[in-house]
N, CA, C and O of each residue as an XYZ file, in Angstrom:
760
protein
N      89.075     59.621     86.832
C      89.855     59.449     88.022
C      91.258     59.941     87.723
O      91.709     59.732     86.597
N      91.796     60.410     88.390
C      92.924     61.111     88.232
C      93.961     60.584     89.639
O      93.438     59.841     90.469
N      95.159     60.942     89.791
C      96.159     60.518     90.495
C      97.327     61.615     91.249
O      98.061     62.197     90.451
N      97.466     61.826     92.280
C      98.529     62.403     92.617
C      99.633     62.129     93.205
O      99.568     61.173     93.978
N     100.764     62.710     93.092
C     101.963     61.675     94.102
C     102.201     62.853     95.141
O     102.252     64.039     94.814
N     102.365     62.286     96.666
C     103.166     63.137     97.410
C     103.983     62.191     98.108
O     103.633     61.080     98.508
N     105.098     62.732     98.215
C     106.176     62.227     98.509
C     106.238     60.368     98.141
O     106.398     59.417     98.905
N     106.080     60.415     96.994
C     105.930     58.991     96.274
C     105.042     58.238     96.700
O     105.259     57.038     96.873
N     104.005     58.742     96.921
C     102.490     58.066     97.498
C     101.493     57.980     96.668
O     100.870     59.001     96.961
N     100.931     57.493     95.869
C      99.793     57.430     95.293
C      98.466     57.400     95.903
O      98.060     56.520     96.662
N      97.630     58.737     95.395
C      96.690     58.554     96.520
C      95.880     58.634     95.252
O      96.248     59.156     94.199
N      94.634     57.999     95.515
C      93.031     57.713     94.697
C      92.183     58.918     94.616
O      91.414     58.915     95.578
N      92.087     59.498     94.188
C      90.682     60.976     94.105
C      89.412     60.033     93.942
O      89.411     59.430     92.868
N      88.160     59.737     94.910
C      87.021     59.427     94.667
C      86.655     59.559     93.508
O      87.181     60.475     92.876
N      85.738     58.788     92.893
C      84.831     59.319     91.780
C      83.095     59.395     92.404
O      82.436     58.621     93.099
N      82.717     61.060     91.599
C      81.691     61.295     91.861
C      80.372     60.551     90.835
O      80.414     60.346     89.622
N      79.390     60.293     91.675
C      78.325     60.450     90.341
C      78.056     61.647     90.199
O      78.091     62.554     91.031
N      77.705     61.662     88.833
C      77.360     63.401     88.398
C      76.143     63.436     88.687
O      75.953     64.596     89.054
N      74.765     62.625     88.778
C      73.325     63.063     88.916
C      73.524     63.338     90.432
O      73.104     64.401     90.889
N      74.268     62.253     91.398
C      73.571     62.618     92.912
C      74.787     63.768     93.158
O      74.567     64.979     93.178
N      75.868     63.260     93.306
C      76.925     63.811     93.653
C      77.598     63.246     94.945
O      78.084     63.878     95.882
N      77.524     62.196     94.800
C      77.622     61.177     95.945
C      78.623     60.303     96.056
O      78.045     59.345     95.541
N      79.670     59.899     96.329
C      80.812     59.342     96.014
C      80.430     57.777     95.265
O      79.726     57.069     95.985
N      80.747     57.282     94.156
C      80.417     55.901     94.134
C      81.187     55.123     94.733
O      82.365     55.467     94.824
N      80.587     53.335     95.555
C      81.422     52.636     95.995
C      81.936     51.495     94.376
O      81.400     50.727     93.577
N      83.296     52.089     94.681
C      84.008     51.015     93.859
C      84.219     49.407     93.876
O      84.650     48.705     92.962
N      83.874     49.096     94.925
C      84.159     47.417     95.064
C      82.604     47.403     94.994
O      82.373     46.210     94.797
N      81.690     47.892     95.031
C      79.990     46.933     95.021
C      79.261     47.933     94.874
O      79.246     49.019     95.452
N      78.555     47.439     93.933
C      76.776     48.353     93.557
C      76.020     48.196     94.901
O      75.272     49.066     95.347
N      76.316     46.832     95.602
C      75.105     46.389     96.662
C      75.832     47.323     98.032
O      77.022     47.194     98.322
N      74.936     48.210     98.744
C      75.059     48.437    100.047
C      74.155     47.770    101.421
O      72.962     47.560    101.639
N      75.051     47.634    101.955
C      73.962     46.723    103.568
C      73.970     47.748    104.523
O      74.904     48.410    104.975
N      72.436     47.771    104.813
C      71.880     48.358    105.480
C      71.032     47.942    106.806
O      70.160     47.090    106.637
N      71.191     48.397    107.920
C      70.840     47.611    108.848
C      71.379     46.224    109.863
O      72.574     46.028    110.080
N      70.612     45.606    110.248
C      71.537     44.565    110.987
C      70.804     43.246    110.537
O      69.599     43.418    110.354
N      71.244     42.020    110.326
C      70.694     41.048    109.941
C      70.467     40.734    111.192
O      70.892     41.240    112.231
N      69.406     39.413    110.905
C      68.956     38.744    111.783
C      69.204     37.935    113.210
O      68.585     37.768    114.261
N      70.496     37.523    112.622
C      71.368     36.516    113.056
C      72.090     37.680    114.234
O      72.103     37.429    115.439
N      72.543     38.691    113.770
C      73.388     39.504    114.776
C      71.834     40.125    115.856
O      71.725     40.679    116.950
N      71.278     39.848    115.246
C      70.457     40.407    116.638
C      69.799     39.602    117.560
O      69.288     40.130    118.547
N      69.735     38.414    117.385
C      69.564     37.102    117.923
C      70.692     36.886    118.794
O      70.521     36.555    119.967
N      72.154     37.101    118.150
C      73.225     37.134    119.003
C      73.397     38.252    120.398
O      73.735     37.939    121.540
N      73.072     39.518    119.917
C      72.985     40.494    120.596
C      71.749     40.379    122.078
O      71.718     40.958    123.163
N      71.075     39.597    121.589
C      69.697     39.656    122.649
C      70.365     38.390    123.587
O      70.206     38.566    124.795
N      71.000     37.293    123.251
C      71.518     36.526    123.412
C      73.103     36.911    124.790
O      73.563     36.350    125.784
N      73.272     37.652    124.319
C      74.359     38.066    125.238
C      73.866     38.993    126.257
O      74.192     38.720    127.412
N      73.134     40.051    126.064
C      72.184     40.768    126.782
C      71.493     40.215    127.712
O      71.302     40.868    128.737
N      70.883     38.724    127.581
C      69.912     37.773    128.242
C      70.907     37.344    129.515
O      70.566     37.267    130.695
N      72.267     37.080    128.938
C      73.143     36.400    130.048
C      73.346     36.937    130.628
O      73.374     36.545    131.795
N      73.707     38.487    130.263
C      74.120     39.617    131.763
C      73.232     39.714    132.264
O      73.376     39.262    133.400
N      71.661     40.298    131.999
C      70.849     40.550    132.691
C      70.358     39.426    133.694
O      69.488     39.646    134.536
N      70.940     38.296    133.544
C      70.831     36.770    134.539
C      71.652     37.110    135.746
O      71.353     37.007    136.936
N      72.830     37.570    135.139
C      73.816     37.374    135.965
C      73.766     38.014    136.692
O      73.780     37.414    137.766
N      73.668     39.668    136.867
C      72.806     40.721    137.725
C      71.896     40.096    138.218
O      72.122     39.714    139.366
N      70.760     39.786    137.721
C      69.672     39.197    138.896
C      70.363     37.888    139.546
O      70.293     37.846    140.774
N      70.851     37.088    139.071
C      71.477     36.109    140.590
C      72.488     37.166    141.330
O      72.661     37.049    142.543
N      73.063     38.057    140.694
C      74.024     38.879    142.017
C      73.122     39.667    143.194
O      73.385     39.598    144.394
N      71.946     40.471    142.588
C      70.940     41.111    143.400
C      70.448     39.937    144.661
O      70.546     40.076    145.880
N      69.909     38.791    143.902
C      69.585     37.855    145.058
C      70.429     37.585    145.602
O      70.052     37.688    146.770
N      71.714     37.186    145.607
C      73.001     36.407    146.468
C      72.881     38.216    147.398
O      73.020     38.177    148.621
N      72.731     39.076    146.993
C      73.383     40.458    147.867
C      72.311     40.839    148.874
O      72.417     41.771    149.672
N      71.005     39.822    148.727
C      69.510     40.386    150.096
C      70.128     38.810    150.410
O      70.446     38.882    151.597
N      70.397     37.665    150.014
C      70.357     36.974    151.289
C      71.516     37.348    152.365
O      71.420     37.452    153.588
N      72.540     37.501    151.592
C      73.873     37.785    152.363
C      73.421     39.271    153.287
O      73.718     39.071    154.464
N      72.913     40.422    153.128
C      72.671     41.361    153.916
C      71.300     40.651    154.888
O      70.773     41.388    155.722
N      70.752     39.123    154.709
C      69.373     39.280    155.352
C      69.874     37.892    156.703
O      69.220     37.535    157.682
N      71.258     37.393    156.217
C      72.070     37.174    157.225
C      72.771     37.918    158.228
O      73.096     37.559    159.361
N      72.969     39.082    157.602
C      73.880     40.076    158.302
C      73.559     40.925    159.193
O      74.288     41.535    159.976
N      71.812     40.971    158.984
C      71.315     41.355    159.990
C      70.389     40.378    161.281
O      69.684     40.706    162.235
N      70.772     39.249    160.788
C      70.405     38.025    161.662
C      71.496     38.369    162.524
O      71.165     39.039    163.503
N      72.772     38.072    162.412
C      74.230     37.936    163.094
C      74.274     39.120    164.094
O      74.705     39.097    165.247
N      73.843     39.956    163.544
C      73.791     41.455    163.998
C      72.951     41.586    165.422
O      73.246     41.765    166.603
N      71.798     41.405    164.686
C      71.203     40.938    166.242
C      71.406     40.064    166.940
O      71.525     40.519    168.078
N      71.549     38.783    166.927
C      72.227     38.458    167.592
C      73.092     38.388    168.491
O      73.114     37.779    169.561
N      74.136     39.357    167.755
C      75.252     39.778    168.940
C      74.962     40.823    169.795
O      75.742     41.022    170.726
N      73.958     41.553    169.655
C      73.599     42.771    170.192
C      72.571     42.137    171.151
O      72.270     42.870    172.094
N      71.976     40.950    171.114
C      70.995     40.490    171.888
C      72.676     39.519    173.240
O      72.983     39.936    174.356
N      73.204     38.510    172.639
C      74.339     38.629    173.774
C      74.825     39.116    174.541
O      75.080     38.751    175.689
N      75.108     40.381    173.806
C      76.237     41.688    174.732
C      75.173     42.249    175.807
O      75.488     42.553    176.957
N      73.810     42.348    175.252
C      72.459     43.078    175.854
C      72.496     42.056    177.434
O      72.731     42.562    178.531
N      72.293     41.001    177.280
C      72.557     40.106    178.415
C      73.649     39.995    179.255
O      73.498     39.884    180.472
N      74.817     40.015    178.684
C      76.352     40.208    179.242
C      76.265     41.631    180.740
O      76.624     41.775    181.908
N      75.625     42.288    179.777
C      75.239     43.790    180.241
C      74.368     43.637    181.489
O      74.672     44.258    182.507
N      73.405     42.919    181.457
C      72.614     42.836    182.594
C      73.476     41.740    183.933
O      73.620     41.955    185.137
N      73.880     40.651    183.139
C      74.619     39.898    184.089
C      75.630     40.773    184.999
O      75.668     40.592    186.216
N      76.446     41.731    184.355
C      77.330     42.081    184.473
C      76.789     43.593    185.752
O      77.479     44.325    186.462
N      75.693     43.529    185.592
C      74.779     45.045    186.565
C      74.539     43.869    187.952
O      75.194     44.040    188.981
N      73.671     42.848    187.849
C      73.197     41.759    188.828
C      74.383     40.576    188.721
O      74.166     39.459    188.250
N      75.691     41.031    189.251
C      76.214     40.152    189.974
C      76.094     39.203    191.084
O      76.809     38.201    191.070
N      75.340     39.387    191.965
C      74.953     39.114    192.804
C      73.553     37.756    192.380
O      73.060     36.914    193.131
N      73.349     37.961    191.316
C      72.056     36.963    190.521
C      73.186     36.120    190.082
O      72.747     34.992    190.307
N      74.735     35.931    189.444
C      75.424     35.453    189.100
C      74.807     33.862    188.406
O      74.675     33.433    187.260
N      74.498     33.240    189.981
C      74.179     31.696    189.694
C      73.207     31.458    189.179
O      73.095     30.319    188.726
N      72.008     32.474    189.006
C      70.783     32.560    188.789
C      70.498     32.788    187.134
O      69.467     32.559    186.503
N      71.664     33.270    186.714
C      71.561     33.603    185.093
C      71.156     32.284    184.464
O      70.273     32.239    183.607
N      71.894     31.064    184.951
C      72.015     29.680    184.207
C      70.727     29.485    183.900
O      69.870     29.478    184.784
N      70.392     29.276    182.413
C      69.216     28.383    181.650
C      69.415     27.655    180.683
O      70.534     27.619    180.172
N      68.696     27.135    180.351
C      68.897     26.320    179.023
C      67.768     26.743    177.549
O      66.906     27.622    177.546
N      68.034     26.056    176.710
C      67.271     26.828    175.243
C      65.928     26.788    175.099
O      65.351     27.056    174.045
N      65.071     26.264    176.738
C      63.863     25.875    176.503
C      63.053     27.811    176.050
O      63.584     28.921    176.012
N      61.564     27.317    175.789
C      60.884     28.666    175.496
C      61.064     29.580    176.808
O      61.512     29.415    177.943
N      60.608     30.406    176.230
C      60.310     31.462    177.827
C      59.390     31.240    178.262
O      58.355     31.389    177.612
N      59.380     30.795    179.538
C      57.283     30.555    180.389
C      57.057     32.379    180.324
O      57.495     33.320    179.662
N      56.090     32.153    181.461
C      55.264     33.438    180.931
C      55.576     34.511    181.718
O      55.583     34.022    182.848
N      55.760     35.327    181.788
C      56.139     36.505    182.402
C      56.516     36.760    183.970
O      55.495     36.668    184.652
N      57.728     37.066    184.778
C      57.550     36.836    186.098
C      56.694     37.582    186.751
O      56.371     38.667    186.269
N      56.112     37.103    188.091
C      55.177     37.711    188.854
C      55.617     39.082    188.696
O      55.036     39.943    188.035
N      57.001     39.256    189.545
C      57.795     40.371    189.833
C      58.720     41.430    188.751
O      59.948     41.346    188.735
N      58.213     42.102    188.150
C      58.750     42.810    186.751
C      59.844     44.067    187.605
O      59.581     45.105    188.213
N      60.791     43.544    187.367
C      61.772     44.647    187.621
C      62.122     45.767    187.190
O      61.715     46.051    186.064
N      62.863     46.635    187.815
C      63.060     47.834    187.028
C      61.976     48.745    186.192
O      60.855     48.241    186.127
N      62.106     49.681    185.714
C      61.365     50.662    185.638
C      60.775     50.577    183.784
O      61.544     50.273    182.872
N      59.513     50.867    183.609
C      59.141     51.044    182.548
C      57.831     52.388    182.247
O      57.292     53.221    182.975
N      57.755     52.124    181.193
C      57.148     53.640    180.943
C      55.582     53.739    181.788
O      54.745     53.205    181.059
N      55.236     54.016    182.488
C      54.077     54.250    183.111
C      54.002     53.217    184.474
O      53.121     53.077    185.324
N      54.845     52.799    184.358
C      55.221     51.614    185.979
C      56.354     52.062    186.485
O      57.408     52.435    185.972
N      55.906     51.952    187.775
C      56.813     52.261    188.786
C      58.012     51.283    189.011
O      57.768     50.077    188.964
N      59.461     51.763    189.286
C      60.456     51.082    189.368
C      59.599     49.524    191.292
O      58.698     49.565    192.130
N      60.422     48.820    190.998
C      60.115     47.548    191.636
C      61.688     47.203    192.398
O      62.761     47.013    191.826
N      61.391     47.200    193.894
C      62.892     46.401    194.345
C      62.889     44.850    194.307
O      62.055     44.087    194.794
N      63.942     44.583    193.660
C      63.652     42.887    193.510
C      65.044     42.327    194.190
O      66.073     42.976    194.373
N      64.796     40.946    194.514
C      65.735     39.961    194.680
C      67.049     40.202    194.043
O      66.987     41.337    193.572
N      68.587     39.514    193.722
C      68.956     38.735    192.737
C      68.575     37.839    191.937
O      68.900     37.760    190.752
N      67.777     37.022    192.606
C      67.073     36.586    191.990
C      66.472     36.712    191.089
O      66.720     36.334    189.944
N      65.307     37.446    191.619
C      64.344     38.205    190.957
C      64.773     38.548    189.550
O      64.438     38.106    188.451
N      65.675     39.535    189.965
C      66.206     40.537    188.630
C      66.878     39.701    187.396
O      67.128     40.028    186.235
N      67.118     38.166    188.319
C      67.876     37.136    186.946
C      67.108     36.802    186.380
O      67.274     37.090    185.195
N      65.823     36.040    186.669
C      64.503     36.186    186.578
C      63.413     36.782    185.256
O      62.687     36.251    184.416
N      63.865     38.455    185.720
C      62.860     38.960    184.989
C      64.118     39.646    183.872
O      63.765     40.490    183.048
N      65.368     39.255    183.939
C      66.003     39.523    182.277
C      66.122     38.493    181.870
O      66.080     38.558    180.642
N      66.325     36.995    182.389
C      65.593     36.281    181.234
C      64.609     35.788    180.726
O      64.555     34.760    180.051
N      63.612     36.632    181.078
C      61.924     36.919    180.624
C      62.493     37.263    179.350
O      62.686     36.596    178.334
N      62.847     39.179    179.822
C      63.042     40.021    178.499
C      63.912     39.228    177.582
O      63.247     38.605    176.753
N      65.264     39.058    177.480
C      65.984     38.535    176.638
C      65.211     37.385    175.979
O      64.673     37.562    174.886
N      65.142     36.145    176.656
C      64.683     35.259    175.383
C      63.249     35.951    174.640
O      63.142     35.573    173.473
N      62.173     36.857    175.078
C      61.174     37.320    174.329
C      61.765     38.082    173.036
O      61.570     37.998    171.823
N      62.733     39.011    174.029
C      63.613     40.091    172.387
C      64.368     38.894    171.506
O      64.716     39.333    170.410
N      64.682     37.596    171.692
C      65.062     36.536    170.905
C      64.515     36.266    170.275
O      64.996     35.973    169.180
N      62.856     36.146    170.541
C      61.810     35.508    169.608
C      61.463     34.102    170.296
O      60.423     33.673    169.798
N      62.108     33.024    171.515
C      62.343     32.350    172.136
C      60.891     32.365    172.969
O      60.972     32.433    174.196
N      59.808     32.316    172.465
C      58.690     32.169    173.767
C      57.569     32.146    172.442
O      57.672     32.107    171.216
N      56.559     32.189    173.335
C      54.964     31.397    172.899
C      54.166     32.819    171.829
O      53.252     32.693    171.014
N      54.781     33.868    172.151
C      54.452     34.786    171.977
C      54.249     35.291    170.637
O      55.284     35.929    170.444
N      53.443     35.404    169.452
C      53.554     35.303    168.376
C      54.119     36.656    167.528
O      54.624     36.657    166.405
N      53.900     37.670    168.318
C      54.575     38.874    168.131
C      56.223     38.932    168.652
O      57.164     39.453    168.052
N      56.233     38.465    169.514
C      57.607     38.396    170.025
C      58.572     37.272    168.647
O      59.744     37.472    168.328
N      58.019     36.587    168.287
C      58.437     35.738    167.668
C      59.081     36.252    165.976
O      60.132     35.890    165.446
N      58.137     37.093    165.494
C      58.207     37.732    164.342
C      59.373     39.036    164.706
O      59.864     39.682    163.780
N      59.607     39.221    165.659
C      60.378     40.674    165.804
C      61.905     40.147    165.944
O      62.923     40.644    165.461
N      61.724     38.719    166.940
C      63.201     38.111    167.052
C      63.957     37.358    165.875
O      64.261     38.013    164.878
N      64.185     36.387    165.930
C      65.532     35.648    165.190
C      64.016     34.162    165.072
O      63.015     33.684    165.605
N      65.330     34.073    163.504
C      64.033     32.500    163.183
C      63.808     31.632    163.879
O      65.004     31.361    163.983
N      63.184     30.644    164.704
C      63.543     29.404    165.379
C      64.686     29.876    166.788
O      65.594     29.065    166.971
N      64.666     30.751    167.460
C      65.549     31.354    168.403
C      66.237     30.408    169.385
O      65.299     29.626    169.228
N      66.746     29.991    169.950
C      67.018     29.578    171.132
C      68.576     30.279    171.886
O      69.669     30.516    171.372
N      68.167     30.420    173.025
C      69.321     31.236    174.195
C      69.512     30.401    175.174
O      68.394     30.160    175.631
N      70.439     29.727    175.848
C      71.314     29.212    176.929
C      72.183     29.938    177.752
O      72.910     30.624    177.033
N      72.363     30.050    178.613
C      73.240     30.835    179.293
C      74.215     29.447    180.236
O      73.545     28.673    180.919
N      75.653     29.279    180.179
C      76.129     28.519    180.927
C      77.084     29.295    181.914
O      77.457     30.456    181.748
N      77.544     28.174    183.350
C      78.243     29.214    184.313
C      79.267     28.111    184.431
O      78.770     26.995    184.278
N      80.861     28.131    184.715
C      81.605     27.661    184.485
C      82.618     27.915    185.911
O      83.678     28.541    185.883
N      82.037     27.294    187.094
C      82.523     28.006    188.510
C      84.536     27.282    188.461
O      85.424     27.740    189.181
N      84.714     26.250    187.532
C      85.947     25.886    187.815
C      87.174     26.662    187.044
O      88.347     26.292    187.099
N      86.675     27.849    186.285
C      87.305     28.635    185.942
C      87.605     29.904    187.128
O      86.741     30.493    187.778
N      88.777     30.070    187.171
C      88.881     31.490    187.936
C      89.741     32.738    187.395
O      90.944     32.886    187.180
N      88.228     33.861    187.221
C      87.077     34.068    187.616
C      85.955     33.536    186.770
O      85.868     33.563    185.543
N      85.113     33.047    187.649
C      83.846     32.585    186.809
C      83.411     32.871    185.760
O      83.171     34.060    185.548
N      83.132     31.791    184.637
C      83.400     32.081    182.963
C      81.802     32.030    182.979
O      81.277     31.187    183.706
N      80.938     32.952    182.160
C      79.898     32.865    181.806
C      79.732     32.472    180.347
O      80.734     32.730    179.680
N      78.940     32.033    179.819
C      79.342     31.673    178.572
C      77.536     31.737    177.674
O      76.601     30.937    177.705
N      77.655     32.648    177.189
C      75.939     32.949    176.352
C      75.953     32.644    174.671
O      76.701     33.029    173.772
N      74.640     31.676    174.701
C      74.674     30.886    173.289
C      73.206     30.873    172.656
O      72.349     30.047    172.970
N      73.033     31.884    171.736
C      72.568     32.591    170.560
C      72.178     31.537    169.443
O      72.956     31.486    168.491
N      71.337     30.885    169.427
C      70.896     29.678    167.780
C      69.758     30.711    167.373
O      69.097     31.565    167.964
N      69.854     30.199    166.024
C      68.829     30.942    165.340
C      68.947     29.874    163.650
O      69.982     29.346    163.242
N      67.699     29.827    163.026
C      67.849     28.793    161.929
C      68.034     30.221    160.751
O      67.653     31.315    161.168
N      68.559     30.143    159.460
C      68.625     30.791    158.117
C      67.584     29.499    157.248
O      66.966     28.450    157.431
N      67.830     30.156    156.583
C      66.892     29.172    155.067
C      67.736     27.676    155.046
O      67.330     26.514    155.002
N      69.073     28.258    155.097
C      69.701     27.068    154.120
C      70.541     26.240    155.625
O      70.930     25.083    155.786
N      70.563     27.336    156.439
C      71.344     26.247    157.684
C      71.280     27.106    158.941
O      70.844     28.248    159.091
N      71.915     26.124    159.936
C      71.523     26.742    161.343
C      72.981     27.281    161.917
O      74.042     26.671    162.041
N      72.639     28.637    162.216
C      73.661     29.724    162.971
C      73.817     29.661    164.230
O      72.995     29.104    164.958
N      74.868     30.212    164.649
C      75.437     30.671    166.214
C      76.098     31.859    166.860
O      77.115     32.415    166.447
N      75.689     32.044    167.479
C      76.923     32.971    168.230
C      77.204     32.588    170.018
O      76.359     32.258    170.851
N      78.900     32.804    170.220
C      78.766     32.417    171.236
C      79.604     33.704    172.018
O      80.660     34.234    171.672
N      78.987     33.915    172.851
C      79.911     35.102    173.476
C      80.219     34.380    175.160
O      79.379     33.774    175.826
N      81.732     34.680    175.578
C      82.062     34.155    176.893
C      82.690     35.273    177.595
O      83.139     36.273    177.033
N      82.695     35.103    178.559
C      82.956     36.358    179.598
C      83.498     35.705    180.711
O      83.762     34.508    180.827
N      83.630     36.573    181.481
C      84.235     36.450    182.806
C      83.404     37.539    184.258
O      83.176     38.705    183.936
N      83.202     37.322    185.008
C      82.777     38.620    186.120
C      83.579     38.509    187.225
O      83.468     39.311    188.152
């Protein structure tokens, strides 16, 4: 082993072995190779917790989007009604129901559908046969297909509020989730 100085530094020249030519380690004959036991127990160990933690985030992220499209419809099933109230003014008083199921289909089917001829109806009538449609697109009736397409446990109310001026309509949207029961309430005026 030999020694050099630069700029008053002592630096170490390796020593070779002469058979391999391989630097020898000076502090230990013994080299470790590999990973002991213990660190990989640790390693799987920490690995185990993230990969937990990801799967509870994946689940918390489908219920929260499987609400979001509960809410969603919902409001789009409101405004959908708002919309019709708001065409059959004249049905005004006739909108009022309460959260019972939908009975069964009116005699008189209004308005026009694909292979049926448009129908002149009442105010009545026409209040009638949209809240046929609406509570069915709710899921709100006997109907077992209708039921699977709408909102869990559905129920729709429609209230009319004549001591407001102008007359406050007021439409109310329940629907159950897993863990608790939702709302929406949309109010209007005509």
């Amino acid at each position: 082993m030999y020694m050099t100085s630069i700029n008053h530094q002592v630096i170490l020249a390796p020593t070779f072995d002469r058979q391999t030519v391989r630097p020898v380690n000076n502090t230990s004959n013994q080299q470790q190779r590999g990973f002991s036991l213990i660190e990989v127990l640790v390693t799987i160990v920490i690995l185990s917790t993230g990969m937990l933690g990801i799967a509870a985030l994946y689940v918390e992220s489908l219920k929260s989007g499987q609400s979001a499209l509960a809410r969603t419809k919902a409001i789009n099933l409101a405004a959908d009604m708002a919309d019709r109230m708001r065409v059959n003014r004249a049905g005004e008083i006739f909108y009022v129901t309460n959260s019972a199921q939908t009975p069964a289909a009116p005699a008189t089917r209004c308005g026009s559908s694909i292979g049926i001829a448009a129908v002149d109806c009442t105010a009545s009538q026409m209040a009638g046969y949209d809240i046929w449609q609406w509570k069915t697109a709710l899921g709100n009736t006997n109907d077992d297909d209708a039921k699977k397409a709408g909102l869990a446990n559905a129920r729709g109310s429609i209230t009319r509020n004549a001591a407001t001026n102008p007359t406050t309509l007021t439409i109310l949207v329940e629907w159950s989730e897993k863990s608790s029961e939702q709302s929406y309430e949309l109010s209007f005026a005509l």
